[in-house]
TORFILUM-143222 format. One record per residue: residue number from 0; residue in one letter; x, y, z of N, C-alpha, C in turn. Coordinates in steps of 0.2 Angstrom, whole numbers. Layout:
N
<atom pos="NUM" code="A" n_X="X" n_Y="Y" n_Z="Z" ca_X="X" ca_Y="Y" ca_Z="Z" c_X="X" c_Y="Y" c_Z="Z"/>
...
//
This chain:
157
<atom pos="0" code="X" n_X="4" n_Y="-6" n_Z="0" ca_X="0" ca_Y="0" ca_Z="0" c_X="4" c_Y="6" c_Z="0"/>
<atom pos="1" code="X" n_X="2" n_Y="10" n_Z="-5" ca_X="8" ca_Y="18" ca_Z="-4" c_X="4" c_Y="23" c_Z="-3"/>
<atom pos="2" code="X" n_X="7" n_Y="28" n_Z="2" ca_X="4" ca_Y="34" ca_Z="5" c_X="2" c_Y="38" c_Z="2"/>
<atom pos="3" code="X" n_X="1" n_Y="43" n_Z="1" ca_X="0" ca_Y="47" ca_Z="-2" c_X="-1" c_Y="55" c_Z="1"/>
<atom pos="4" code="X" n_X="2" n_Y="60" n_Z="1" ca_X="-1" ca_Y="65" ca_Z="6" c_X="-6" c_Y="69" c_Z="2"/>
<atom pos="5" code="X" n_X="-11" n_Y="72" n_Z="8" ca_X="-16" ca_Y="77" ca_Z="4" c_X="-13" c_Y="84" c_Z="1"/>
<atom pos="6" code="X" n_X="-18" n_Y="84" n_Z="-2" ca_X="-17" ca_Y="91" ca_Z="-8" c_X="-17" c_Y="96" c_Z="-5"/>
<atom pos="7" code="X" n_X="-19" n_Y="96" n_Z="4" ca_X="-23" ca_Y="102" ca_Z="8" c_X="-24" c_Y="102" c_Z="12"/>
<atom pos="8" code="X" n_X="-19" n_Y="104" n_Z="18" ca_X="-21" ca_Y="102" ca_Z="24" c_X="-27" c_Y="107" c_Z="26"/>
<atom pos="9" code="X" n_X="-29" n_Y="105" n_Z="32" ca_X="-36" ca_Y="108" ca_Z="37" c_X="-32" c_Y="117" c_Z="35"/>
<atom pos="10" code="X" n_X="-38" n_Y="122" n_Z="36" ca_X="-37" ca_Y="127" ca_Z="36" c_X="-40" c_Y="130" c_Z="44"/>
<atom pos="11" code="X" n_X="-37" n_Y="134" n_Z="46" ca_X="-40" ca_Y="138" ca_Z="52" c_X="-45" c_Y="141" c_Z="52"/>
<atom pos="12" code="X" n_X="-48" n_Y="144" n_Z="46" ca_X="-51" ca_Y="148" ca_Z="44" c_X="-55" c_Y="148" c_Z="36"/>
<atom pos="13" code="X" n_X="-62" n_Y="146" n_Z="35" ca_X="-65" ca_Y="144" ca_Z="31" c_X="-65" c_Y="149" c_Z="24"/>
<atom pos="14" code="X" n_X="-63" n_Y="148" n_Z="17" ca_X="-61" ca_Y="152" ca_Z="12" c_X="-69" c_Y="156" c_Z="14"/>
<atom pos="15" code="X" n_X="-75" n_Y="156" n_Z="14" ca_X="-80" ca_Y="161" ca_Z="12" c_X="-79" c_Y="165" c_Z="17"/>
<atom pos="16" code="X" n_X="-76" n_Y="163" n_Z="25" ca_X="-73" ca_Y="170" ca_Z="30" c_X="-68" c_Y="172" c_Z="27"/>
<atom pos="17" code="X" n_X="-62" n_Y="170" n_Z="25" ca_X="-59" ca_Y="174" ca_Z="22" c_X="-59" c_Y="177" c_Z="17"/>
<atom pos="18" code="X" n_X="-64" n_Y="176" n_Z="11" ca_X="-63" ca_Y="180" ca_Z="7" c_X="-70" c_Y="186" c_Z="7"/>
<atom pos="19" code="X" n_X="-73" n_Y="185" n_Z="13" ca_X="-75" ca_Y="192" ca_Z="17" c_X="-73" c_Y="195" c_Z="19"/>
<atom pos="20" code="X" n_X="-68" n_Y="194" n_Z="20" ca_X="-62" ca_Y="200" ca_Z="24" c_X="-57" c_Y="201" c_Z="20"/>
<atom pos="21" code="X" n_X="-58" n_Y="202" n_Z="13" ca_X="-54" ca_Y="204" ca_Z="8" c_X="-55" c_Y="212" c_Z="6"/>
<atom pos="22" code="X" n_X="-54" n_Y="216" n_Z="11" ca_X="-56" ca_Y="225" ca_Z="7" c_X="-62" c_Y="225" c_Z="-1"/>
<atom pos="23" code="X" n_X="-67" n_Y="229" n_Z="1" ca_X="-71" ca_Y="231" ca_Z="-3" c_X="-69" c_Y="230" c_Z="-10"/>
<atom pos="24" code="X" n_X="-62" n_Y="236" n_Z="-12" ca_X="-58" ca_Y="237" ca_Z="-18" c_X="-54" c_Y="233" c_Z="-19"/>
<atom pos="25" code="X" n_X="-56" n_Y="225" n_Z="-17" ca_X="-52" ca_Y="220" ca_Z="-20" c_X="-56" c_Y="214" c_Z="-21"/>
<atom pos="26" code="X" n_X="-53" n_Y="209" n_Z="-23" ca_X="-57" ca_Y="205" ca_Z="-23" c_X="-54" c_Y="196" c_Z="-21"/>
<atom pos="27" code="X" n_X="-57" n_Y="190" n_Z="-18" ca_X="-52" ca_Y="186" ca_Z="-16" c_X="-49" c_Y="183" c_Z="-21"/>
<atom pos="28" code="X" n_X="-54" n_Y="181" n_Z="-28" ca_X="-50" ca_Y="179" ca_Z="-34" c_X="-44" c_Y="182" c_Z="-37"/>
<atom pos="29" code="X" n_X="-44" n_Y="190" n_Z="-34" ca_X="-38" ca_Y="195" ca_Z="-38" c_X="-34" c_Y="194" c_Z="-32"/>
<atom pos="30" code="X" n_X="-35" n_Y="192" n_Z="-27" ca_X="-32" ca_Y="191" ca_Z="-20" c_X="-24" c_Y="187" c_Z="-25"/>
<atom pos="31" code="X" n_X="-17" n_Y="187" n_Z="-23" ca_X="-12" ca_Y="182" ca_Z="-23" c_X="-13" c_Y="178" c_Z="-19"/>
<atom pos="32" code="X" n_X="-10" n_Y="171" n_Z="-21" ca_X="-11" ca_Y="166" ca_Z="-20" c_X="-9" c_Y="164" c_Z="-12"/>
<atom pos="33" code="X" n_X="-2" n_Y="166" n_Z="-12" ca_X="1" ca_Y="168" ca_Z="-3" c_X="-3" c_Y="170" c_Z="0"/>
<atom pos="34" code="X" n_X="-6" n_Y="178" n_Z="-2" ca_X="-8" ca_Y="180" ca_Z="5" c_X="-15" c_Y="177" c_Z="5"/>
<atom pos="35" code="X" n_X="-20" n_Y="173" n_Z="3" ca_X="-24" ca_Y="171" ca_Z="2" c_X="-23" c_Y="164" c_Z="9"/>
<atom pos="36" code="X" n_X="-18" n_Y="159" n_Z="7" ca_X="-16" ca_Y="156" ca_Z="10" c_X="-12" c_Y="159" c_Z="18"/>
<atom pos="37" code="X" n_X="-9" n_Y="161" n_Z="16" ca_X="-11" ca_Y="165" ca_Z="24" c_X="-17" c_Y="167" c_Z="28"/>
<atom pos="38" code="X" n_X="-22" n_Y="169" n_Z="25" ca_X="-29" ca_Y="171" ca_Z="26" c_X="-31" c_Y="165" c_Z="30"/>
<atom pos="39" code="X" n_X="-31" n_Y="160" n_Z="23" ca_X="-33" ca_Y="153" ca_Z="28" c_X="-31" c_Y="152" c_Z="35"/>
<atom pos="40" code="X" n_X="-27" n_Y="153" n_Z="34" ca_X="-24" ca_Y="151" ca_Z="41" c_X="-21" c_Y="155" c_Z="46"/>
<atom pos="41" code="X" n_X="-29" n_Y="161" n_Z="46" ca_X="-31" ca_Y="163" ca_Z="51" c_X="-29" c_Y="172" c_Z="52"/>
<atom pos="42" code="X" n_X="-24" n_Y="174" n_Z="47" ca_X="-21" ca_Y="181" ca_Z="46" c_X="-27" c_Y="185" c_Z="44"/>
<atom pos="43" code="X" n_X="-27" n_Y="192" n_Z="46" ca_X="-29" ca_Y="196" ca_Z="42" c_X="-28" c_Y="200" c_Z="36"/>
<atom pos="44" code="X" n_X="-30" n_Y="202" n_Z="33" ca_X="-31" ca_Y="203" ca_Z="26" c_X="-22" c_Y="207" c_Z="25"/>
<atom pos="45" code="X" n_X="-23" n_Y="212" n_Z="27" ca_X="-17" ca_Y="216" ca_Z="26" c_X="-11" c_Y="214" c_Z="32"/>
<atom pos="46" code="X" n_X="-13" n_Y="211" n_Z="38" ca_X="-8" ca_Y="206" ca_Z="40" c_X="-6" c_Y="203" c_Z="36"/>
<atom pos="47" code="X" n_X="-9" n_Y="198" n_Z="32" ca_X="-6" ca_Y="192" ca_Z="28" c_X="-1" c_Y="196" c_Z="21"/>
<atom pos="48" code="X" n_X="-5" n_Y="200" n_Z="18" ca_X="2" ca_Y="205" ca_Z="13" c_X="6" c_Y="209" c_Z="16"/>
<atom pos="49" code="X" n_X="7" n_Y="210" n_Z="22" ca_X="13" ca_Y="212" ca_Z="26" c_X="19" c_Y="206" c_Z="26"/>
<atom pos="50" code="X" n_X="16" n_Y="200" n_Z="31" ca_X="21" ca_Y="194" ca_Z="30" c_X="23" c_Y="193" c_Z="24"/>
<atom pos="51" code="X" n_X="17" n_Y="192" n_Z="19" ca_X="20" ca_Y="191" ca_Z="12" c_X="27" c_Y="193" c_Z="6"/>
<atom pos="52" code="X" n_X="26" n_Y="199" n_Z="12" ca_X="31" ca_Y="207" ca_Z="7" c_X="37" c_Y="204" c_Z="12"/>
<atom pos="53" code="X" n_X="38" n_Y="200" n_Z="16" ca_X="43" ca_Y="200" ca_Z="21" c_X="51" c_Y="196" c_Z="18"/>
<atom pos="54" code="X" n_X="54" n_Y="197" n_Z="19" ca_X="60" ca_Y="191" ca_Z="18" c_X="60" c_Y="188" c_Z="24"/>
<atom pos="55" code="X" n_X="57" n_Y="182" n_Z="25" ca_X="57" ca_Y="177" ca_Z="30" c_X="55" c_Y="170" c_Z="24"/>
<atom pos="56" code="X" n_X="55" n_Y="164" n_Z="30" ca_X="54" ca_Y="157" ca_Z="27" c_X="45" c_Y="158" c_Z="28"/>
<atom pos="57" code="X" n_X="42" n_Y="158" n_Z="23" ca_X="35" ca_Y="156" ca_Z="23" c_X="34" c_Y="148" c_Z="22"/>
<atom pos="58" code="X" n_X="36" n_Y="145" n_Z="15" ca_X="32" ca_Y="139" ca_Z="13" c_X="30" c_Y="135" c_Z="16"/>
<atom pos="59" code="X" n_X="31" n_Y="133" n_Z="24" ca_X="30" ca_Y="128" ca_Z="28" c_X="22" c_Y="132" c_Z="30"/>
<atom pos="60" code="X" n_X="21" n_Y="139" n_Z="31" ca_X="16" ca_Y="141" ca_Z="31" c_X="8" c_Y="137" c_Z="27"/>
<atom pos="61" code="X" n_X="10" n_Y="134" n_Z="21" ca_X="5" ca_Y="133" ca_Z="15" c_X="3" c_Y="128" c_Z="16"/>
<atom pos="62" code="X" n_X="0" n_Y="125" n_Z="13" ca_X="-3" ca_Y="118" ca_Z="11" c_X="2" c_Y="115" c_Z="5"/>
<atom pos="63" code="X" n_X="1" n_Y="108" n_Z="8" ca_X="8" ca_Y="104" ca_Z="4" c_X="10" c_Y="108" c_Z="-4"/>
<atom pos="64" code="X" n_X="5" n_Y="106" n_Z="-9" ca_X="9" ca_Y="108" ca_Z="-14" c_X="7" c_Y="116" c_Z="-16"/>
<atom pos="65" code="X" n_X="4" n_Y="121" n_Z="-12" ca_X="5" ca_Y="127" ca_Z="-13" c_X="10" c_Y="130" c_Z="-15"/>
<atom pos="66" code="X" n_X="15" n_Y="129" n_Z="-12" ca_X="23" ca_Y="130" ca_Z="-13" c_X="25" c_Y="130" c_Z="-19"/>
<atom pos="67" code="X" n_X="23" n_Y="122" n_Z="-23" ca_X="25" ca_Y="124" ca_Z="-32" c_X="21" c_Y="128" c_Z="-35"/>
<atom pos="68" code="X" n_X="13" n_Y="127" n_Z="-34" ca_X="8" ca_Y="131" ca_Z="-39" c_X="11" c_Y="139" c_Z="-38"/>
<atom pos="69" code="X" n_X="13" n_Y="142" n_Z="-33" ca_X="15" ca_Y="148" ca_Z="-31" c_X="22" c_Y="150" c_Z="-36"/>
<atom pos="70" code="X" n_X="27" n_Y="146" n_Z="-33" ca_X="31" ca_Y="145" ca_Z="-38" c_X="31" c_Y="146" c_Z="-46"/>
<atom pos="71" code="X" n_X="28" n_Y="141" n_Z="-48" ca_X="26" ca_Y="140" ca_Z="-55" c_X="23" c_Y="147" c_Z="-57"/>
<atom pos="72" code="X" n_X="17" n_Y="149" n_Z="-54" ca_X="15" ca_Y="157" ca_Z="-57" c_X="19" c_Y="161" c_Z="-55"/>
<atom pos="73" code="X" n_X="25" n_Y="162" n_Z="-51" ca_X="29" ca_Y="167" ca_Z="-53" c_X="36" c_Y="167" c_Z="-57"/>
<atom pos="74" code="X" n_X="38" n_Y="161" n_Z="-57" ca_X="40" ca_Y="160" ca_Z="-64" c_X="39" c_Y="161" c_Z="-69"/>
<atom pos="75" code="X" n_X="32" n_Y="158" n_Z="-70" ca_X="31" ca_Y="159" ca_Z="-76" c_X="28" c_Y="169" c_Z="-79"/>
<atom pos="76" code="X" n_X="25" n_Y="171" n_Z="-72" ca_X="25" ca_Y="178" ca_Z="-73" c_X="32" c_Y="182" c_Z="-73"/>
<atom pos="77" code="X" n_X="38" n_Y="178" n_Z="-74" ca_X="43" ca_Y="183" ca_Z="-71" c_X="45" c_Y="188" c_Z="-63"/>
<atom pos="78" code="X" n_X="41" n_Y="184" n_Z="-60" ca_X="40" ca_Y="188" ca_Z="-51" c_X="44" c_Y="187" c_Z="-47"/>
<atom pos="79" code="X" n_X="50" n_Y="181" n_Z="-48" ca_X="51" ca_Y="179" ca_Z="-42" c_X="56" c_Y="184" c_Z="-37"/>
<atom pos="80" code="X" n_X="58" n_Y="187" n_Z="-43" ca_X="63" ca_Y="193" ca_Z="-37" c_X="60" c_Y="199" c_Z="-33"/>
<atom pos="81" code="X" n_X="50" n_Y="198" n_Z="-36" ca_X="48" ca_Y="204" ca_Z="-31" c_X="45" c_Y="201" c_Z="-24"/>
<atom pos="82" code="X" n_X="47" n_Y="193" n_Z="-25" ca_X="45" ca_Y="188" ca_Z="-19" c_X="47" c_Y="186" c_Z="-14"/>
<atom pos="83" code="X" n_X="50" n_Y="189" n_Z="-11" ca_X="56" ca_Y="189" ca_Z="-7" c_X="57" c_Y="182" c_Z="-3"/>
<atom pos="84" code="X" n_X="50" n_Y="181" n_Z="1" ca_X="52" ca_Y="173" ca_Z="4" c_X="52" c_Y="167" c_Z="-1"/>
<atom pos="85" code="X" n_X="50" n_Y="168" n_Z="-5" ca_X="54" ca_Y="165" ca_Z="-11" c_X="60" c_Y="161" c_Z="-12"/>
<atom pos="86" code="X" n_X="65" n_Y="166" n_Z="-9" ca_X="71" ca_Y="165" ca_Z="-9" c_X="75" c_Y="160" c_Z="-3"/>
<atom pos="87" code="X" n_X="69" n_Y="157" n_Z="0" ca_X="70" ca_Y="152" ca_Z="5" c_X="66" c_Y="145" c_Z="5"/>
<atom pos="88" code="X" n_X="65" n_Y="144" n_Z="-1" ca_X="60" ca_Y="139" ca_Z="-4" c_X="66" c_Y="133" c_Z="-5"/>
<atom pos="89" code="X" n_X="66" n_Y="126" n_Z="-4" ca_X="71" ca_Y="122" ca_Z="-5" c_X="72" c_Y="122" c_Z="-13"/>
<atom pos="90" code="X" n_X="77" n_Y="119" n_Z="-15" ca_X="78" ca_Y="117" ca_Z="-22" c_X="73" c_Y="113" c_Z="-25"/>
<atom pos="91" code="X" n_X="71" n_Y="109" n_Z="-22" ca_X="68" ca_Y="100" ca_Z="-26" c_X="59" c_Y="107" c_Z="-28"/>
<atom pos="92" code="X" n_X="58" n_Y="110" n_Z="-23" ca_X="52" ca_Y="115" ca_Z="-26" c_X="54" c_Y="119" c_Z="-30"/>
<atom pos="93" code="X" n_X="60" n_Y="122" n_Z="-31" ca_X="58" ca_Y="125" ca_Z="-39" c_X="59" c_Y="120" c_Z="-42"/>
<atom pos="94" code="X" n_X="61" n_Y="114" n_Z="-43" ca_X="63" ca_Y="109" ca_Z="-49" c_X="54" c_Y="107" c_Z="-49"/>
<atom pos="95" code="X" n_X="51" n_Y="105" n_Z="-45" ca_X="45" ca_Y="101" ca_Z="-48" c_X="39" c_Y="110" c_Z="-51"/>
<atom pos="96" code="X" n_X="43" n_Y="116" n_Z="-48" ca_X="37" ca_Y="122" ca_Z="-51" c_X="40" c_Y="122" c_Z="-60"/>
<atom pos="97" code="X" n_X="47" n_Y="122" n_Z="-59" ca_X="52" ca_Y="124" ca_Z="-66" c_X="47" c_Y="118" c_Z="-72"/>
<atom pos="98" code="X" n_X="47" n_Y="111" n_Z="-69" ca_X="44" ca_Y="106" ca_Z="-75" c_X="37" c_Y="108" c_Z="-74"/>
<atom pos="99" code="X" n_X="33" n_Y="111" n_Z="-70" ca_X="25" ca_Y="113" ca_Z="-72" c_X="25" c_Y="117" c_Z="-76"/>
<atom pos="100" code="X" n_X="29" n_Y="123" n_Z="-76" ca_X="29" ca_Y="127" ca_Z="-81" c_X="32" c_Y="125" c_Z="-88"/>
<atom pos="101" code="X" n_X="37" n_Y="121" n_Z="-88" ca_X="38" ca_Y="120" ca_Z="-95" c_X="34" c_Y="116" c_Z="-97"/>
<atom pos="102" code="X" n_X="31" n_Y="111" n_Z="-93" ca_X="26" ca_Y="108" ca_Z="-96" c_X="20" c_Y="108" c_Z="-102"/>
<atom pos="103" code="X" n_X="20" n_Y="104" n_Z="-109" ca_X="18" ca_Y="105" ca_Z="-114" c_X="10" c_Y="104" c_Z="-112"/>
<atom pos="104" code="X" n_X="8" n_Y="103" n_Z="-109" ca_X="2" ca_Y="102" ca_Z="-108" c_X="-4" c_Y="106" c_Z="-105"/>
<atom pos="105" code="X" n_X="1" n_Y="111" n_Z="-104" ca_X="-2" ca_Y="118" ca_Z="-100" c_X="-6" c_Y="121" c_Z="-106"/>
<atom pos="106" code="X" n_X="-13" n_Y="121" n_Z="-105" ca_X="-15" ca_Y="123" ca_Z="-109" c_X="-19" c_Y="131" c_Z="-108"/>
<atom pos="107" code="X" n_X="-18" n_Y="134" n_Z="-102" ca_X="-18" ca_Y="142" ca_Z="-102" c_X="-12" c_Y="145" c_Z="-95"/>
<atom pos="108" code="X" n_X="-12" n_Y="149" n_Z="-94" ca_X="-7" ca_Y="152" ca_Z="-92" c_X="-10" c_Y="152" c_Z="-85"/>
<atom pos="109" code="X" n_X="-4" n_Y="150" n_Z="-80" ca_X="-5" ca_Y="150" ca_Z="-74" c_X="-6" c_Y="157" c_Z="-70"/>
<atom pos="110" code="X" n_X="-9" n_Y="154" n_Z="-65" ca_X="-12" ca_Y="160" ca_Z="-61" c_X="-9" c_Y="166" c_Z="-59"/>
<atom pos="111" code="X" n_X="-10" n_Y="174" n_Z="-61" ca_X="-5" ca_Y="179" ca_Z="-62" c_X="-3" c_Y="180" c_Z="-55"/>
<atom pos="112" code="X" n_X="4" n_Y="183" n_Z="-56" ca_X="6" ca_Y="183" ca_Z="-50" c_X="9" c_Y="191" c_Z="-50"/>
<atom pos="113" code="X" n_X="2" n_Y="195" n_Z="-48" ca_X="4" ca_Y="203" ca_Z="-47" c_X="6" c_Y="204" c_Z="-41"/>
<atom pos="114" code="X" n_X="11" n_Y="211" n_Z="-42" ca_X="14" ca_Y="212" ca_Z="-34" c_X="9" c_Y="213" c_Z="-30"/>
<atom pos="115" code="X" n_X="9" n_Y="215" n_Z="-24" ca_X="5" ca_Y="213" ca_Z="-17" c_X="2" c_Y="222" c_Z="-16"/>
<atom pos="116" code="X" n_X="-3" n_Y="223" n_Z="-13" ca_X="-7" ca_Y="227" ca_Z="-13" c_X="-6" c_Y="231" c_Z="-9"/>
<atom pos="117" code="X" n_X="-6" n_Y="238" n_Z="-10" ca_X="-3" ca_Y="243" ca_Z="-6" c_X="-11" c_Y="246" c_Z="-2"/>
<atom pos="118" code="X" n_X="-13" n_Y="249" n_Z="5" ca_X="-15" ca_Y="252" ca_Z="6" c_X="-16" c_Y="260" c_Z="3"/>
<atom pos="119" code="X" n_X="-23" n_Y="260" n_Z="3" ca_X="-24" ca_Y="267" ca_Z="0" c_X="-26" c_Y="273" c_Z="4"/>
<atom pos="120" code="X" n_X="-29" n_Y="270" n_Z="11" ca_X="-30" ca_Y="276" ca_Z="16" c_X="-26" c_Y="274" c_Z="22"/>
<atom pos="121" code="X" n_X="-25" n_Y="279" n_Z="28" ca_X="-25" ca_Y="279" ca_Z="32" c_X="-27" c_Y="271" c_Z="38"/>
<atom pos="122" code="X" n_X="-34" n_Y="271" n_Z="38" ca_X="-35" ca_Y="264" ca_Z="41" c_X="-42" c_Y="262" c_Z="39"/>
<atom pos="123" code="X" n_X="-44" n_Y="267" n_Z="31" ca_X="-50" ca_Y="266" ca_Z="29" c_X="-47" c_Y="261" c_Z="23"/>
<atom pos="124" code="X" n_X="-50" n_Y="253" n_Z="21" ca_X="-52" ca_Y="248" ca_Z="19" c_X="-56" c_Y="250" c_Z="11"/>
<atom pos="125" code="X" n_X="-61" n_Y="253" n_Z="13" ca_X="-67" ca_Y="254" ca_Z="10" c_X="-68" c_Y="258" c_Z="2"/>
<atom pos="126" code="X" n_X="-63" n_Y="264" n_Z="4" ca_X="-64" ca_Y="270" ca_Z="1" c_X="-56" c_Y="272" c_Z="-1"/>
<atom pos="127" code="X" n_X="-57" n_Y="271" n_Z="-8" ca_X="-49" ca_Y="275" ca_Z="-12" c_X="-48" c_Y="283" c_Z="-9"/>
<atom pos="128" code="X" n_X="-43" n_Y="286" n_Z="-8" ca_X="-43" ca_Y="292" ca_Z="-8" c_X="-41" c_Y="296" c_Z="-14"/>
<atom pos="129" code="X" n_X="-44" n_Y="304" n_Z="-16" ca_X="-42" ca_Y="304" ca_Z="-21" c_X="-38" c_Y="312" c_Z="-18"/>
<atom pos="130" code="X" n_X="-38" n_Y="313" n_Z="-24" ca_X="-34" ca_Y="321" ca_Z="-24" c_X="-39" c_Y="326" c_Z="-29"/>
<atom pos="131" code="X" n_X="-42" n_Y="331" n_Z="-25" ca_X="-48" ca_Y="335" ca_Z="-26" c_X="-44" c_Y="339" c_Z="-36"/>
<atom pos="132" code="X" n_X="-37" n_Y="340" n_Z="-34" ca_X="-36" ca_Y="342" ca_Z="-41" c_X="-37" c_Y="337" c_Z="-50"/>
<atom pos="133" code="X" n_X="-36" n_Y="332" n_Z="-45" ca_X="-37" ca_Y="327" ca_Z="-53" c_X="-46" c_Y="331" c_Z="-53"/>
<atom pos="134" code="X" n_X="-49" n_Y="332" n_Z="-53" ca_X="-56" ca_Y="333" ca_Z="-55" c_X="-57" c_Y="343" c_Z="-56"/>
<atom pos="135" code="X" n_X="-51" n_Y="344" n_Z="-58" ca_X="-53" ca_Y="351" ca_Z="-58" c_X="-50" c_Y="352" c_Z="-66"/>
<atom pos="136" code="X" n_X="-54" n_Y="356" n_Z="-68" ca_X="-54" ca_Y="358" ca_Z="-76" c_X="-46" c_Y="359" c_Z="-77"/>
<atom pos="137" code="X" n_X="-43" n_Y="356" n_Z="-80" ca_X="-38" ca_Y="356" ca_Z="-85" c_X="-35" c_Y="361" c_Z="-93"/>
<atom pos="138" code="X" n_X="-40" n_Y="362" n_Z="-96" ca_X="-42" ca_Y="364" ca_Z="-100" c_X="-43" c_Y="372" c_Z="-102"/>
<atom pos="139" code="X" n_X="-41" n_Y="376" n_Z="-105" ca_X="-42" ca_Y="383" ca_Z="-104" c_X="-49" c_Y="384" c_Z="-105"/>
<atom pos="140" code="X" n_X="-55" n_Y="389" n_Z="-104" ca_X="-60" ca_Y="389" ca_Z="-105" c_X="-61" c_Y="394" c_Z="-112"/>
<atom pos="141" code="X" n_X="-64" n_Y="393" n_Z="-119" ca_X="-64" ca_Y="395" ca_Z="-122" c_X="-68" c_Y="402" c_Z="-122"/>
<atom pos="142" code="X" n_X="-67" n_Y="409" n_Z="-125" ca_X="-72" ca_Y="415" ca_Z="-124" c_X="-76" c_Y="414" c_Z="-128"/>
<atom pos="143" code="X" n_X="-77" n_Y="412" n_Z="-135" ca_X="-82" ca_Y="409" ca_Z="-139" c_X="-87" c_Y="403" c_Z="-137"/>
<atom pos="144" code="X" n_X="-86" n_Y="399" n_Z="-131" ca_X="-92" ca_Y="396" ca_Z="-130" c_X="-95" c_Y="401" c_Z="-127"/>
<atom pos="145" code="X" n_X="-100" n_Y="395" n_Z="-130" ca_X="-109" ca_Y="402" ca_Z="-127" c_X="-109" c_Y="400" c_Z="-119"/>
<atom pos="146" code="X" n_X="-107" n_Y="392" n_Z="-116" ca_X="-111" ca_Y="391" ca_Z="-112" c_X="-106" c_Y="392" c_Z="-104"/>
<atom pos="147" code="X" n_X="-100" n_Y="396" n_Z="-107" ca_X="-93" ca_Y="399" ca_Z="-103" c_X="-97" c_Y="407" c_Z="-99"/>
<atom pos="148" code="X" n_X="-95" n_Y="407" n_Z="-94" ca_X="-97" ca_Y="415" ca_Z="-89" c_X="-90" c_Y="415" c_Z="-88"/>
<atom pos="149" code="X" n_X="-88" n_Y="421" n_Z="-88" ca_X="-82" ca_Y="424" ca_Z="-86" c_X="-85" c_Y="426" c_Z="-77"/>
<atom pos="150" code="X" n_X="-80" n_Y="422" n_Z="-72" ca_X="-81" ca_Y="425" ca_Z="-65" c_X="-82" c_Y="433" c_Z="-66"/>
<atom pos="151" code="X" n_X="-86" n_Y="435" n_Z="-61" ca_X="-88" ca_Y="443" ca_Z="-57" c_X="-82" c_Y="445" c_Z="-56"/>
<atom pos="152" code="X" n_X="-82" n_Y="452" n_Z="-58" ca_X="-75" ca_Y="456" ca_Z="-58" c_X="-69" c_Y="455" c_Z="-61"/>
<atom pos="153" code="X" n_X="-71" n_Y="449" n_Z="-68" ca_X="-66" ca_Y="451" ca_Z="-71" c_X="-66" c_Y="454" c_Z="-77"/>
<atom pos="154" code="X" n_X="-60" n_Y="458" n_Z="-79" ca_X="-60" ca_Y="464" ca_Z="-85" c_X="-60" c_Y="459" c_Z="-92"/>
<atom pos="155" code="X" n_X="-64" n_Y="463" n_Z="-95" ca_X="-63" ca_Y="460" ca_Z="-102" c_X="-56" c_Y="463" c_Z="-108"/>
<atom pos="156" code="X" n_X="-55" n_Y="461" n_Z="-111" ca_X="-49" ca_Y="460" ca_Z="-114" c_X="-51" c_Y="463" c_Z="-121"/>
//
């Protein structure tokens, strides 16, 4: 009889709670794969892209073979140097993410791997911030439109 390990251990934290605590302006499917699996297991949303952004050993963090699928998408996206724990990943792991990607039978492109998500506000989740000048007329005002007023008190030319 031969063993077999699972695809997935137990998670701390059931994917529909985590991916309700994925910010408004994001979404869990757009979520990266790391900080997602961080999530599972129990981190908060912007905690879990904190650790992620870290130079520290994560992969023991994941579920067995996350570590290659992770691998393999930044590979294949060209990522690995914006990945820093990455870089403590054993060798036999990138050899089996290196043959997923070459592999001929890939028939669409593995799951993208964009860098990790910056906050937008202070300790607002919810709401982009913006800056009042991007919405302010750019543009000279022309003296020939009809539907142009020249401000009160000023000289005409």
């Amino acid at each position: 009889m031969s063993v077999k390990p699972l695809d997935k251990s137990p998670s701390a934290v059931t994917g529909l709670d985590a991916a309700y605590a994925v910010p408004n302006s994001l979404s869990w499917s757009g979520t990266r794969a790391d900080v997602r699996e961080l999530m599972l297991s129990g981190l908060s949303f912007w905690v879990a892209v904190e650790t992620a952004g870290k130079v520290q050993v994560l992969h023991g963090k994941f579920s067995l073979l996350a570590p290659i699928r992770m691998l393999g998408s930044a590979i294949y996206w060209e990522a690995l140097d914006s990945t820093p724990w990455m870089r403590y990943v054993p060798l036999n792991y990138y050899k089996a993410a290196f043959d997923r990607v070459k592999d001929v039978s890939l028939t669409r492109p593995l799951e993208h791997w964009d860098p990790l998500p910056t906050r937008s506000g202070a300790n607002d989740d919810d709401f982009m911030t913006y800056d009042p000048k991007d919405f302010e007329d750019s543009e000279p005002d022309d003296d020939d439109d009809e539907t142009y007023s020249k401000p009160a008190g000023q000289a005409f030319a």
